[in-house]
GUKE-564984 format. One record per residue: x, y, z of N, C-alpha, C in turn. Coordinates in steps of 0.001 Angstrom, whole numbers, padded with zeros to 6 digits, always signed. Atoms other than C-alpha are relative to their C-alpha. Layout:
! residues N
XYZXYZXYZ;...
This chain:
! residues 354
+000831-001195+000000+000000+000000+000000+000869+001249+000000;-000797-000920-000278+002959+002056+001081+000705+000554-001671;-001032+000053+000809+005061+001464-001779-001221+000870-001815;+001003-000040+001583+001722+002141-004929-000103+002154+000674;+000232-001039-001041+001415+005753-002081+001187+000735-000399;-000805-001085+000535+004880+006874-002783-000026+000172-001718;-000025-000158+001171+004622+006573-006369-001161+001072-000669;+001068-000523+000947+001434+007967-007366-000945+000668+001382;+000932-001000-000803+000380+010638-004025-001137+000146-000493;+001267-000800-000005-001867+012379-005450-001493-000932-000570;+001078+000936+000151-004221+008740-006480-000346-000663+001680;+000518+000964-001292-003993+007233-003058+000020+000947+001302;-000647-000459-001090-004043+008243+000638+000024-001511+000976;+000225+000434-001180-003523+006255+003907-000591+000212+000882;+001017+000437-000832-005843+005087+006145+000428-000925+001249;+000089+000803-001166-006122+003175+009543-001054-000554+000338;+000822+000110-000487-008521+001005+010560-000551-000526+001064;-000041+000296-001692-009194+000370+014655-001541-001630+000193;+000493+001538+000121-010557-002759+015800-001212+000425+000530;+001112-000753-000044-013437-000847+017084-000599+000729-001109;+000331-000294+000582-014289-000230+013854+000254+001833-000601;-000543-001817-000075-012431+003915+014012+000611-000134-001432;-001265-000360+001442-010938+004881+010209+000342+001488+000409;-000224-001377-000102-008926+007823+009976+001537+000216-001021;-001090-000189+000985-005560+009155+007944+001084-000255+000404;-001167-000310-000484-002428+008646+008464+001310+000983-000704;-001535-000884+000875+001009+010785+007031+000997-001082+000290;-000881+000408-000014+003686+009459+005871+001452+000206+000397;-001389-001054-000711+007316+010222+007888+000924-000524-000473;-001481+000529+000272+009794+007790+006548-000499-001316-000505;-000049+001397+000503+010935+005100+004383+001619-000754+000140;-001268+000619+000241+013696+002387+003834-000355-000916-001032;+000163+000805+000844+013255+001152+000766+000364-001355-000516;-001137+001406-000245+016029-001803+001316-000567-000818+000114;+000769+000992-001053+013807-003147+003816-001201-000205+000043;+002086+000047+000391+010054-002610+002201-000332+000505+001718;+000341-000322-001196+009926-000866+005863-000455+001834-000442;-000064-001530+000136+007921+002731+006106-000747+000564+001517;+000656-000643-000694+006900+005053+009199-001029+000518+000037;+001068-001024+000254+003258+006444+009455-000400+000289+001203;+000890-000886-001800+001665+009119+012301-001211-000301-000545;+001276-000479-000586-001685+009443+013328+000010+001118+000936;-000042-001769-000491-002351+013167+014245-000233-000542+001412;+000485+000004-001668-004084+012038+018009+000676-001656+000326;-000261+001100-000713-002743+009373+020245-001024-001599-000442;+000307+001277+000087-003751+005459+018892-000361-000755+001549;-000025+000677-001067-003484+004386+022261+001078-001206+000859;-001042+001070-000441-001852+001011+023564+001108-000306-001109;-001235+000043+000640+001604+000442+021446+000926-000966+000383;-000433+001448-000466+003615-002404+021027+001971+001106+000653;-001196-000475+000061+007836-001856+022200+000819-000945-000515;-001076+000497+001049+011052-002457+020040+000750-000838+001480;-000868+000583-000701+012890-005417+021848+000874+000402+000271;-001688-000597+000347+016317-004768+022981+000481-001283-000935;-001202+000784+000752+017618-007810+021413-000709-001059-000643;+000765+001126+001188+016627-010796+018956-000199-001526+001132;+000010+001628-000828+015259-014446+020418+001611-000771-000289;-000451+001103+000226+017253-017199+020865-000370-000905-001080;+000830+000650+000775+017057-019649+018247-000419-001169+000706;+001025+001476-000297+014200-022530+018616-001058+001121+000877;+000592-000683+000033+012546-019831+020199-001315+000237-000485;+001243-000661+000578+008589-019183+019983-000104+001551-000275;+000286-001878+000251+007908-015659+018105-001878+000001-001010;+001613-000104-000021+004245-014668+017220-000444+001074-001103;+000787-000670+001088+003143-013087+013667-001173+000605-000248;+001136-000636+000433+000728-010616+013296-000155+000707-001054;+000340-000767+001044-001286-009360+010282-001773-000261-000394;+001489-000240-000088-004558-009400+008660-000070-000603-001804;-000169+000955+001241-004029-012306+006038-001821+000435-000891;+000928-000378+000995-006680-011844+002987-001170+000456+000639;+001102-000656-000772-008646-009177+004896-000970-000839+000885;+000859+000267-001371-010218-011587+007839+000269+000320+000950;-000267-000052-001466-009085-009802+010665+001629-000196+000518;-001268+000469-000661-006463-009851+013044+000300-000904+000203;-000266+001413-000156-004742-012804+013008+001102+000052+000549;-001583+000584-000636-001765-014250+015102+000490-001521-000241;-000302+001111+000625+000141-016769+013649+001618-000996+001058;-001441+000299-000562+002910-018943+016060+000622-000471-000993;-000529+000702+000569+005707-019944+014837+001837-000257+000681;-001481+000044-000693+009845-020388+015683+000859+000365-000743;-000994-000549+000272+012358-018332+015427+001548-000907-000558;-000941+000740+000249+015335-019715+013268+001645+000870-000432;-001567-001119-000097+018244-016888+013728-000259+000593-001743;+000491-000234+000727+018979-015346+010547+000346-000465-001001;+000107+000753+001164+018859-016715+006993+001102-000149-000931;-001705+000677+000259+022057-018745+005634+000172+000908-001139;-000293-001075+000942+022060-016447+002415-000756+001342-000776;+000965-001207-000151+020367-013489+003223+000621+001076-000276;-000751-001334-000019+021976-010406+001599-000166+001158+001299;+000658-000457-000370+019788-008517+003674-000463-000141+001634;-000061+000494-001072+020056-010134+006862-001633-000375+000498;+001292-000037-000328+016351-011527+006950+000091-001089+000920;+000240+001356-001056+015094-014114+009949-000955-000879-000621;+000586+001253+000266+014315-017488+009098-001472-000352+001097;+001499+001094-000506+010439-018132+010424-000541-000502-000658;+000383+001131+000679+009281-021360+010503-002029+000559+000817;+001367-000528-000488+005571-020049+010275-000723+000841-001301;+000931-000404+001135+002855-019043+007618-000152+001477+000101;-000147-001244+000203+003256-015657+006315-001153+000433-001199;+000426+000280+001178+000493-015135+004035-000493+001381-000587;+000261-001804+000941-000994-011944+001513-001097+000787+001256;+000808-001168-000976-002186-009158+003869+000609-000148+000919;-001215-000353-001004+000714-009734+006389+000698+000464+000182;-001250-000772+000190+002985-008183+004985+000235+001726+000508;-000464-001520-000895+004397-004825+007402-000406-000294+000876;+000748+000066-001537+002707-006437+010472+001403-000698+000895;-000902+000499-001177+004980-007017+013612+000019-001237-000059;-000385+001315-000489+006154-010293+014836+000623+000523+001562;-000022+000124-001607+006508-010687+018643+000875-000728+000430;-000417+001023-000630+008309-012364+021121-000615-000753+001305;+001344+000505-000902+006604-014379+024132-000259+001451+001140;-000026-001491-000823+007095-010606+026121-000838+001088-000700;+000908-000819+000868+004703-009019+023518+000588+001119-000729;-001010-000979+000946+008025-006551+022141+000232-000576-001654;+000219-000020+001618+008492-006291+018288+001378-000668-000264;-001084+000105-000250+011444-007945+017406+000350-000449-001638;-000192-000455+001038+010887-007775+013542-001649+000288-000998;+001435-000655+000880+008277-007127+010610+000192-001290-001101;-000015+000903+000959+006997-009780+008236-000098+000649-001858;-000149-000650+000888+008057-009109+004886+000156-001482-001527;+000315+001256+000987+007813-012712+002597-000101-001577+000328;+000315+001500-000391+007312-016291+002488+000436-000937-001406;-000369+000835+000536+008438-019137+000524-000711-001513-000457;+001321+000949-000465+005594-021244+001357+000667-001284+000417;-000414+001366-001516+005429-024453+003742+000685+000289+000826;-000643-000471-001357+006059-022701+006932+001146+001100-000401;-001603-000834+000233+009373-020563+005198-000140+000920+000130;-000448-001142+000458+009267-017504+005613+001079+001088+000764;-000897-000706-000449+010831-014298+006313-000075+001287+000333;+000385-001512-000805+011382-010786+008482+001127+000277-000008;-000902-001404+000102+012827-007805+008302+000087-000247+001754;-000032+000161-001576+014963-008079+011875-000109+001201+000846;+000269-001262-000880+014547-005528+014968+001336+001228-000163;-001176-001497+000009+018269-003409+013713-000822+000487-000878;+000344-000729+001296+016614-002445+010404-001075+000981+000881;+001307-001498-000579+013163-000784+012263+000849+000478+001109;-000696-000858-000900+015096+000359+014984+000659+001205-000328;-000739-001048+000614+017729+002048+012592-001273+001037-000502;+000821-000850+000705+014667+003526+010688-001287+000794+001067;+000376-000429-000610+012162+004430+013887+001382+001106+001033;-000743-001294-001291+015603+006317+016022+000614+001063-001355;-000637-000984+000837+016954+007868+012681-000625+001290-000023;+000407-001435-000295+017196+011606+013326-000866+000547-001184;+000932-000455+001317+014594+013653+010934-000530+001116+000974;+000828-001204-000285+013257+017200+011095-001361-000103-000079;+001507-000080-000309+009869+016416+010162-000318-001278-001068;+000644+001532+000817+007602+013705+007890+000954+000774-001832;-000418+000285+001727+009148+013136+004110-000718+001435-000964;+000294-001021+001330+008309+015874+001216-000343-001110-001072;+000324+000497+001109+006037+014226-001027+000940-000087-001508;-000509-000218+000770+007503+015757-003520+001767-000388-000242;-001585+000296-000026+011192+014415-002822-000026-001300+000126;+000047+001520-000508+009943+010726-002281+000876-000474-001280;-000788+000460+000934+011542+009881-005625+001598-000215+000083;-001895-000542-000172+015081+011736-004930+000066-001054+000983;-000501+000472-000657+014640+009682-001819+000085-001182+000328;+000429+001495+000254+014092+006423-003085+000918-000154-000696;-001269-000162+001362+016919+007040-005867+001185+000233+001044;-001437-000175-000538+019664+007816-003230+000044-001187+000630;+000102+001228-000563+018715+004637-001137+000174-000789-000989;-000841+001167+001012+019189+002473-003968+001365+000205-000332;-001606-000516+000361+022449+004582-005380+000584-000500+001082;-000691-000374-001079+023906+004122-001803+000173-001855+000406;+000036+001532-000132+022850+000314-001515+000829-000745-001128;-000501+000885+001764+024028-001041-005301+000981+000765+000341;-001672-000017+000227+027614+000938-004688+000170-000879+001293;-000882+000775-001578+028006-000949-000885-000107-001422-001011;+000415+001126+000539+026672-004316-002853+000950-000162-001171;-001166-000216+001315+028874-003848-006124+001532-000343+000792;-000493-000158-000331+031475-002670-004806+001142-001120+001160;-001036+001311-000647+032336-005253-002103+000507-001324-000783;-000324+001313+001060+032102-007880-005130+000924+000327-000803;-001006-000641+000848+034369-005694-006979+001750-000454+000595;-001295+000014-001160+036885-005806-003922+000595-001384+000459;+000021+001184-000757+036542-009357-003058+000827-000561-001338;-000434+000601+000805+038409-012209-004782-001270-001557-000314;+001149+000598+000856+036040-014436-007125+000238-000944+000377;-000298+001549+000127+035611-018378-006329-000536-000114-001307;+000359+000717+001542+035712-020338-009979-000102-001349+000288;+000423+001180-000039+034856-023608-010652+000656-000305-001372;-000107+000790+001163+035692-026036-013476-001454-000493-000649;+001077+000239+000914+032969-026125-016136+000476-000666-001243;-000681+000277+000554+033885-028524-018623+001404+000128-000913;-000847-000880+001108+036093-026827-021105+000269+001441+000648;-000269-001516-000446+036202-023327-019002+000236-000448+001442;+000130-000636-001184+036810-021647-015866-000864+000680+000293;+001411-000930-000420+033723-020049-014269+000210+000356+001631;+000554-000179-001729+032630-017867-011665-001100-001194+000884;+000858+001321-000613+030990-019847-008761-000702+000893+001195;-000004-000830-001228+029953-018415-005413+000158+000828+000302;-000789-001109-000252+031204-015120-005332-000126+000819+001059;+001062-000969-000719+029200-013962-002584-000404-000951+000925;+000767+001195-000923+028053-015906+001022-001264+000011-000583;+001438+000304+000083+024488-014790-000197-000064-000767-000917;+000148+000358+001376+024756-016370-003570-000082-001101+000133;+000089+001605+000111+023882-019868-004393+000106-000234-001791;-000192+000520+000910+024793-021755-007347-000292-001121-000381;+000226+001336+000184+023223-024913-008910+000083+000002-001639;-000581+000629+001211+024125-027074-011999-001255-001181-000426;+000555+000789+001040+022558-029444-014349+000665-000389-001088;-000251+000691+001352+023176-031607-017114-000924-001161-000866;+000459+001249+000686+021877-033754-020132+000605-000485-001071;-001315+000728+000115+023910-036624-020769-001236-001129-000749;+000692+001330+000665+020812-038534-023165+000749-000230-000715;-001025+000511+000683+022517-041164-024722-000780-000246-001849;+000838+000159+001103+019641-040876-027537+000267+001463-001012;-000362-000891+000842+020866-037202-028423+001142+000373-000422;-001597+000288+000828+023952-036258-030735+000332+001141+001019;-001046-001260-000819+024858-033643-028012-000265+000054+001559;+000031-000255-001463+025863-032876-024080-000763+001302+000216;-000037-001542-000464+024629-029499-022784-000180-000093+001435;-000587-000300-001908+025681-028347-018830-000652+001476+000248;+000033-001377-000754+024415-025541-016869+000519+000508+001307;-000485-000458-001474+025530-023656-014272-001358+001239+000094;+001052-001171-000242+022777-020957-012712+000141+000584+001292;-000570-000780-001733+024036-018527-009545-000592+001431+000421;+000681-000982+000202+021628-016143-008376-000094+000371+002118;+000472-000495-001433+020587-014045-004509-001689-000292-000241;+001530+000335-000479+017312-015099-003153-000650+001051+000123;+000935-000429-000367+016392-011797-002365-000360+001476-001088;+000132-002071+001384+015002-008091-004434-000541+000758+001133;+000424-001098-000955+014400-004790-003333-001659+000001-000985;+001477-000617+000652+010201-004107-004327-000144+001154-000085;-000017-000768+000212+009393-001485-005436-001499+000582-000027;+001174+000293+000038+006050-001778-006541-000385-001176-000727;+000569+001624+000573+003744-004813-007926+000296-000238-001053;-000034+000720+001191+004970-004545-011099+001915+000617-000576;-001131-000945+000417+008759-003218-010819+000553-000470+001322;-000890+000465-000889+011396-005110-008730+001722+000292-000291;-001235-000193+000752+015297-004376-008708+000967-000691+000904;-000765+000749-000654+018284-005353-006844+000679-001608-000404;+000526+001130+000256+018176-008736-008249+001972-000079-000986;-001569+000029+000458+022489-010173-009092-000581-001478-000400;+000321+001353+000038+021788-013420-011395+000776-000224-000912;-001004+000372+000659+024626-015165-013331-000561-001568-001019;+000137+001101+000270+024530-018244-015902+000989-000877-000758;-000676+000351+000895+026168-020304-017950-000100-001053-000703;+000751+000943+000772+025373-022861-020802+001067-000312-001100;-000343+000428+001117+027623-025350-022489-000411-000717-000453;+000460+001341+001001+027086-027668-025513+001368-000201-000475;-000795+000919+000507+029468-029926-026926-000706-001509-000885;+000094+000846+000872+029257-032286-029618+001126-000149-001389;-001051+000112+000838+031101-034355-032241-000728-000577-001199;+001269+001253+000628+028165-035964-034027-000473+001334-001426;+001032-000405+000558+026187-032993-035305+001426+000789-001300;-000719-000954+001065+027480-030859-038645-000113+001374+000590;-000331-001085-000768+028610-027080-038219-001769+000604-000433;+000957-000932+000189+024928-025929-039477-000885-000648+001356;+001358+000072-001086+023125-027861-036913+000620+000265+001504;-000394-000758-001538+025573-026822-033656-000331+001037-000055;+000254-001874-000375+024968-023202-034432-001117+000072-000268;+001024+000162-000017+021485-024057-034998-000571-000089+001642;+000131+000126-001467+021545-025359-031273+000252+000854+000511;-000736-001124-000267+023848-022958-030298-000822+001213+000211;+000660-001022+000292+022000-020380-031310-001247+000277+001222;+000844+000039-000947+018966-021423-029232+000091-000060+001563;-000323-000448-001283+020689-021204-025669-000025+001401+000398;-000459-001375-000383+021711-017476-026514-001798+000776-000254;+001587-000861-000061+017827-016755-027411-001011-000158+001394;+000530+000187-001354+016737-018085-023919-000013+001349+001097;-000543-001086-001333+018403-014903-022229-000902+001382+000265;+001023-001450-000423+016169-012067-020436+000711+000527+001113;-000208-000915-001186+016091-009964-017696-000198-000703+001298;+000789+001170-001248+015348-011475-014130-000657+000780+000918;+000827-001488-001043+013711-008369-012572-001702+000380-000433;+001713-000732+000302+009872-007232-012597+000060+001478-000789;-000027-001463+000340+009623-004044-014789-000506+000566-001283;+000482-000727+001452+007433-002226-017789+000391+000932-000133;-000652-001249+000600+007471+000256-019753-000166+000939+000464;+000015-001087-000499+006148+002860-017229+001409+000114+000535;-000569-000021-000936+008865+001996-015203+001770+000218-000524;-001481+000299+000827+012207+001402-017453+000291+000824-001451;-000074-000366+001178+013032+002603-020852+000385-001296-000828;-000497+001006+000159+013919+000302-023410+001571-000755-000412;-001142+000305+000000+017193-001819-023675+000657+000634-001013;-000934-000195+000935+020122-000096-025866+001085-000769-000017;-000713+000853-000206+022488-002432-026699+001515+000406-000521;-001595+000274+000329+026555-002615-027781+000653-001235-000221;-000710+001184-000150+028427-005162-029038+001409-000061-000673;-001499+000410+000605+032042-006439-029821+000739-001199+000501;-000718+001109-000355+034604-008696-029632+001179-000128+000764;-001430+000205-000600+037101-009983-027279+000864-001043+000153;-000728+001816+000213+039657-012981-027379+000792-000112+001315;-000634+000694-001131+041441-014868-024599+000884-000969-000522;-001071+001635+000731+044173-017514-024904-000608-000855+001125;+000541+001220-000486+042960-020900-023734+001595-000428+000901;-001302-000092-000807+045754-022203-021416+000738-001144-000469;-000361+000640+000961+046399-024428-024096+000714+001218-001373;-000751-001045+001309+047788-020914-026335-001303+000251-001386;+000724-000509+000868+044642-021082-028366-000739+001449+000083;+000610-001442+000208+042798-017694-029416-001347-000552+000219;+001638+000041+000116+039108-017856-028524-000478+001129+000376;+000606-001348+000416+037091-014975-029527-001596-000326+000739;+001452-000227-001377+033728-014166-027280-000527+001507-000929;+000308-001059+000223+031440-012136-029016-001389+000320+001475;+001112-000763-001098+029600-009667-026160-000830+000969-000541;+000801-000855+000108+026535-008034-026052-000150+000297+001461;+000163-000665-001264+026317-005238-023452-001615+000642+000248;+001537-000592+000231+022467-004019-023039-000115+000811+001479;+000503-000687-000996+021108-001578-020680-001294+001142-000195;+000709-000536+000094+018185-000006-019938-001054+001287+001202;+000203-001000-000847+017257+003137-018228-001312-000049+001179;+001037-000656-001062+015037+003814-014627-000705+001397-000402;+000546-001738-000003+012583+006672-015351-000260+000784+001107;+000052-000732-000894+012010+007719-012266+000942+000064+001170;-001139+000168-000396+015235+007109-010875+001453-000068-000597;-000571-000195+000648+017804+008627-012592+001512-000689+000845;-001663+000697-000201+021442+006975-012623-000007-001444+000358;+000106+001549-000174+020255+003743-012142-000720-000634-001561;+000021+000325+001252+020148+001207-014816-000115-001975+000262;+000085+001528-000271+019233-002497-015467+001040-000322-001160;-000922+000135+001292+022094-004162-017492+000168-002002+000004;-000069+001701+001036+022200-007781-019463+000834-000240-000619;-001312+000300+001114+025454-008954-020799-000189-001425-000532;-000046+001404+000552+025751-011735-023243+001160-000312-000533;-000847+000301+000786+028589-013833-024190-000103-000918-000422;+000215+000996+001106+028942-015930-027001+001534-001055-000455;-001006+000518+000336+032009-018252-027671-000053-001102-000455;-000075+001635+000284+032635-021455-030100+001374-000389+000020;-001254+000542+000246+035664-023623-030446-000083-001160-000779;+000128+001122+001208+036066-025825-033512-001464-000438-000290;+000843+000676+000470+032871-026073-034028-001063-000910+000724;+000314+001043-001066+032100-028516-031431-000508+000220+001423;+000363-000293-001427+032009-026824-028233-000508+001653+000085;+000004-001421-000101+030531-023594-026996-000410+000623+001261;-000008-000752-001596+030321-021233-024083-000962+001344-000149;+000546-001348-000334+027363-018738-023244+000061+000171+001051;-000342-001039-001107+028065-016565-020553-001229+001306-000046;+001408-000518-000523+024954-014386-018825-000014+000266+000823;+000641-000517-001285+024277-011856-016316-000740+000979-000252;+000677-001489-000023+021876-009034-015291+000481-000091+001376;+000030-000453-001494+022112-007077-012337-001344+001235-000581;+001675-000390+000074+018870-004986-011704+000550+001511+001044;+000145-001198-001182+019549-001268-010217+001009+000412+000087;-000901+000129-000737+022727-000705-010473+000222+001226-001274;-000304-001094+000632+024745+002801-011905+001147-000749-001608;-000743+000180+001623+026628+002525-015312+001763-000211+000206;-001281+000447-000312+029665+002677-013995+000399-001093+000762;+000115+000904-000931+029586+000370-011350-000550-001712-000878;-000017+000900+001405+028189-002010-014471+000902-000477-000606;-000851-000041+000778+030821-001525-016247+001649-000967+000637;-000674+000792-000758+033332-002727-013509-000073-001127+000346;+000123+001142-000679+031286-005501-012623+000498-000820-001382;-000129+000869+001225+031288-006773-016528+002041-000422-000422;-001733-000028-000099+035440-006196-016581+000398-001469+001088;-000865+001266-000977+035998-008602-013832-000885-001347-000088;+000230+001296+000427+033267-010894-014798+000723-000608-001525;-000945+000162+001447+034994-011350-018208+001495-000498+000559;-001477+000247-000265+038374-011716-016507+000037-001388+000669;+000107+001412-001216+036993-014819-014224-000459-001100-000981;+000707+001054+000735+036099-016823-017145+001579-001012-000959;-001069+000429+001257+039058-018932-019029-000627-001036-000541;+000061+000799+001226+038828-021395-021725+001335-001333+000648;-001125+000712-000481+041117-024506-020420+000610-001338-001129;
């Protein structure tokens, strides 16, 4: 509700509605867009008020979900606290407990009735997940002269991302890459505790060809609104090999891995502009002394209402004799042009040919 509110003021307002049946308005004072977390007053005193824990459960821990799942009411949902989540950019808490549509911004409890985070997704079968008690804490004690300037909600939704995508970049920039052995190459793998990486292969002995994947992506995005998600770091990679087929029908195949490739982010055309692309070529020596040439396509496509941010899609393309070939694939979702540009340099550098 918050998030459709900063975008388009002057269609919506906020409301409250008291379990005694009371509606009334609220203002908006603050956001954190990171954390899908936002502040709202009520001009006269609400009354009873929950308090910010000092500190997080123990894990195994009972903690207690409140919200108002598909408009029936207040609901409280138990469930158990599971510390916080093995690859959580974002540092979210693992509850084992049903999080479902219309929960989302409602407290979670501990058996002392203090707040000790906010439910913010689910995974379904018990998984889900909360924003923990530093994030609202940081965002309820952070100093502020008065409630937000409508009119600046944009600027101040655009510096919170700028400020997030250089800490996020940046440390991947700084860090040293784990690779893996992918048949014929060197690949990135892990690069990142949040990141997970899984593989595949098909090895039918009925078709004239192998093809392998690798796919390494973060579990989590920043929202934005329902139809416009960003944040989002997802990597791939797709070989084929064969000795069977002729050169028109590998690059026939071939061909059809590199048409698979999109974006991995939520976003139309109100929201983005459309992709401009670049392309050229670059070669590597195999560590065998061969030349293998990689043709890249660089694509990017502009935020409209968030200037300096940019969604970008690289594609690489590489064959060798004919037989084998290497696509290479990332987007990142939100991130500045430059900071793009760095990431594509060192992903390119983590890739060899063996």
């Amino acid at each position: 509700v918050v998030s459709e509110y900063t975008r388009y003021p002057g269609r919506y307002r906020i409301e409250y509605a008291s379990h005694n049946g009371l509606t009334g308005q609220l203002q908006l004072i603050d956001i954190d867009v990171i954390n899908d977390l936002s502040i709202l007053k009520k001009d006269d005193f609400l009354g009873n008020y929950l308090e910010l824990a000092d500190s997080l459960p123990l894990q195994g821990e009972a903690i207690y979900s409140l919200g108002n799942p598909h408009d029936l009411g207040l609901t409280v949902v138990p469930g158990t606290y599971n510390g916080i989540a093995r690859y959580s950019l974002y540092k979210r808490i693992h509850f084992s407990g049903s999080i479902n549509p219309g929960m989302s911004g409602g407290p979670v409890l501990n058996a002392r009735g203090e707040v000790i985070g906010v439910n913010v997704s689910t995974a379904g079968n018990q998984i889900s997940f909360l924003v923990p008690l530093e994030k609202l804490a940081n965002l309820v004690h952070k100093p502020r002269t008065g409630p937000i300037v409508l009119e600046e909600i944009e600027s101040t939704i655009t510096d919170q991302l700028i400020y997030n995508q250089e800490q996020v970049i940046s440390n991947l920039l700084d860090s040293d890459w784990v690779t893996s052995e992918f048949r014929g190459a060197e690949i990135p793998n892990e690069i990142a505790d949040y990141i997970r990486c899984w593989g595949s292969s098909d090895n039918n002995p009925d078709i004239a060809y192998r093809n392998f994947m690798s796919i390494c992506s973060q579990d989590e995005y920043i929202f934005l609104d329902s139809e416009f998600t960003t944040g989002n770091i997802v990597y791939q990679f797709n070989w084929i090999e064969s000795d069977e087929l002729n050169v028109f029908q590998f690059y026939n195949l071939y061909q059809s891995q590199i048409e698979n490739v999109y974006p991995d982010n939520y976003a139309d055309k109100d929201h983005v502009s459309n992709f401009e692309c670049h392309e050229d070529f670059h070669s590597k020596n195999s560590e065998t002394g061969e030349v293998i040439a990689t043709k890249g396509t660089f694509c990017a496509r502009k935020y409209k209402s968030y200037p300096g941010l940019y969604d970008v899609l690289y594609l690489g393309a590489a064959v060798h004799n004919n037989q084998q070939g290497l696509v290479s694939h990332f987007t990142l979702a939100g991130v500045s042009m430059d900071m793009a540009l760095e990431f594509t340099s060192k992903f390119l550098s983590n890739i060899t040919w063996n």
